[in-house]
N, C-alpha and C positions, 0 to 999 in steps of 0.2 A: 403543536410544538411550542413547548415556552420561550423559544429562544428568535421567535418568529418575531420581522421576518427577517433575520438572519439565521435562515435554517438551512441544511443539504437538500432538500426537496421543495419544488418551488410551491408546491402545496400544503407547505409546511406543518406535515401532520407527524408524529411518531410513529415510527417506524418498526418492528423487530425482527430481527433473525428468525425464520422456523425451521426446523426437520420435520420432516414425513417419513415417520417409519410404519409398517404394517398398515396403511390405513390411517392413522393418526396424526392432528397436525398438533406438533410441540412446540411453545416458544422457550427458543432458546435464550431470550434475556439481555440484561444489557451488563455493564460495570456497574460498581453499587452507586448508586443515585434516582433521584423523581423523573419522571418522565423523559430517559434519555432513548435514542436511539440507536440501534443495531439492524448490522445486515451480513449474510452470510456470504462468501464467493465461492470455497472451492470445500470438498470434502474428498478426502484421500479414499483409497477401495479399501484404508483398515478402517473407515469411519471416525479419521480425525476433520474437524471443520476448522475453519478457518474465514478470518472476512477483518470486521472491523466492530469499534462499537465508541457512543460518545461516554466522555467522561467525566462529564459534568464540568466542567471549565472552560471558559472562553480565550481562545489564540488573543494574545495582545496584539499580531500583527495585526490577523487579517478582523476581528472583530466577532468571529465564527467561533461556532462549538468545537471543541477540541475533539478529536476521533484519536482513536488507540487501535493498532493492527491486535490481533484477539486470537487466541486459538480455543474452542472449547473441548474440555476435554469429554470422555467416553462417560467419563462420573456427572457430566452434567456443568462441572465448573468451568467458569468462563479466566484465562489467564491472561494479562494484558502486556506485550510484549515490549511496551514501550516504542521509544521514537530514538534516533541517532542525537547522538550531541548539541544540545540546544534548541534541539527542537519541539513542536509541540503536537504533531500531527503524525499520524504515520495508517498504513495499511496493510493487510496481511492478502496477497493476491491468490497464492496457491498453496498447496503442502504433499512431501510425498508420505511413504508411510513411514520413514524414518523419524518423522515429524520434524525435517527440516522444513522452513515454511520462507516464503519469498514474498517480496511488496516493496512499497516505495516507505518514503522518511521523510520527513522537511528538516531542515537542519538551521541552525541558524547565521548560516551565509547570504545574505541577499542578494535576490536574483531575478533583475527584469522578466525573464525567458519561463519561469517555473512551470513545469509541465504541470501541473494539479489546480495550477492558478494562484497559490497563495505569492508571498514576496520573498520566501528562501527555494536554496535548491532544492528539490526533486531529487532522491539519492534509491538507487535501487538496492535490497539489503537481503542477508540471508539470514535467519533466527533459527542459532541450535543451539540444543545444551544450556539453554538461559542466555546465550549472548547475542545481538546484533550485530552483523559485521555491515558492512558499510563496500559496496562493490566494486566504485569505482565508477569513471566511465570513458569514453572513447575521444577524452577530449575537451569535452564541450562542459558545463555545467551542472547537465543534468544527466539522470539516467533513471528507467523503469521499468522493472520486473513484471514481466507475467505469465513465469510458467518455470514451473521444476518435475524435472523425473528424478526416478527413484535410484539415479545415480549419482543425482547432485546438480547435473547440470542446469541452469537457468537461462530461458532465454527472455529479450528486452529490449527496448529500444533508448538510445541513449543518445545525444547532441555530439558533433563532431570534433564543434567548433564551439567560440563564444560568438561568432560575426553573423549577424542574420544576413540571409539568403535573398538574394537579391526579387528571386521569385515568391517565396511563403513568406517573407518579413519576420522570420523567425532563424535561429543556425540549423544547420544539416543536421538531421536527423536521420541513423544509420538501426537495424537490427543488430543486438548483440547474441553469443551467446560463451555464457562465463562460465570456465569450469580449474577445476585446480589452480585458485587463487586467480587465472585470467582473464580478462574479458575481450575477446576476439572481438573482431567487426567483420557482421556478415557482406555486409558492400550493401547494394539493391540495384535495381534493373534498369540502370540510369537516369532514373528520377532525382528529387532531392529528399 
């Protein structure tokens, strides 16, 4: 990895997305640039993918390679779906077959707490039709997606609060699950 050792893999080697179809392993590529990295997470049952990929530029925060949530399409091309408002980072978690597709954002708010680890919020987002929307969360700072059916609905986990927890030294972290513009709180089973 050129960017070593400030890489995503502590083995800091290049990484790429693959498909297996019939037998055959495909690399599916990265954004245009030299030696960047990609990884695939989720592929809908119409055979859309989805994941992430670097884009050749370094985060000024965090000093790290900059990642793009991705969705490839059926022709082979890789679309980059961008990050929320000032941010430089973002991921694509899942997708249904509507090719709505769900993941997190870094924004550029600063934030002790960031679920991803960088220094802004963690923002959980949905991508359709070319736009990003930006979810909301239950409270707290942050919020993150990882999972959409083919209704819309998403679910995620999202901070309650800004106050850390007197037990995990971080705020209450609750499940969500967001649908017609809402994002509910699912509770949890007494925990934090």
């Amino acid at each position: 990895d050129p960017y070593a050792p400030n890489c995503q893999d502590p083995p800091c080697l290049v990484q790429h997305a693959l498909e297996w179809r019939n037998g055959v392993v495909i690399d599916m590529g990265t954004l245009p640039g030299v030696n960047l990295s990609s990884g695939a997470s989720w592929v809908s049952s119409s055979g859309t993918i989805v994941g992430t990929s670097e884009n050749g530029l370094i985060d000024p925060l965090t000093g790290m390679p900059e990642n793009r949530a991705v969705l490839w399409r059926k022709d082979g091309q890789i679309v980059d779906l961008g990050t929320l408002e000032g941010g430089n980072s973002s991921f694509a978690a899942a997708v249904n077959n509507r090719r709505q597709v769900t993941g997190w954002s870094l924004n550029a708010v600063p934030d002790t707490f960031s679920f991803v680890g960088g220094t802004t919020q963690t923002r959980a987002f949905v991508w359709q039709q070319g736009a990003m929307q930006d979810l909301g969360t239950l409270g707290g700072p942050d919020a993150l997606s990882q999972g959409i059916n083919e209704r819309g609905q998403i679910v995620g986990i999202s901070y309650t609060n800004s106050t850390p927890n007197p037990t995990t030294g971080i705020p209450t972290i609750d499940p969500f699950l967001w649908e017609n513009g809402a994002m509910v709180d699912l509770g949890t089973l007494g925990g934090t």
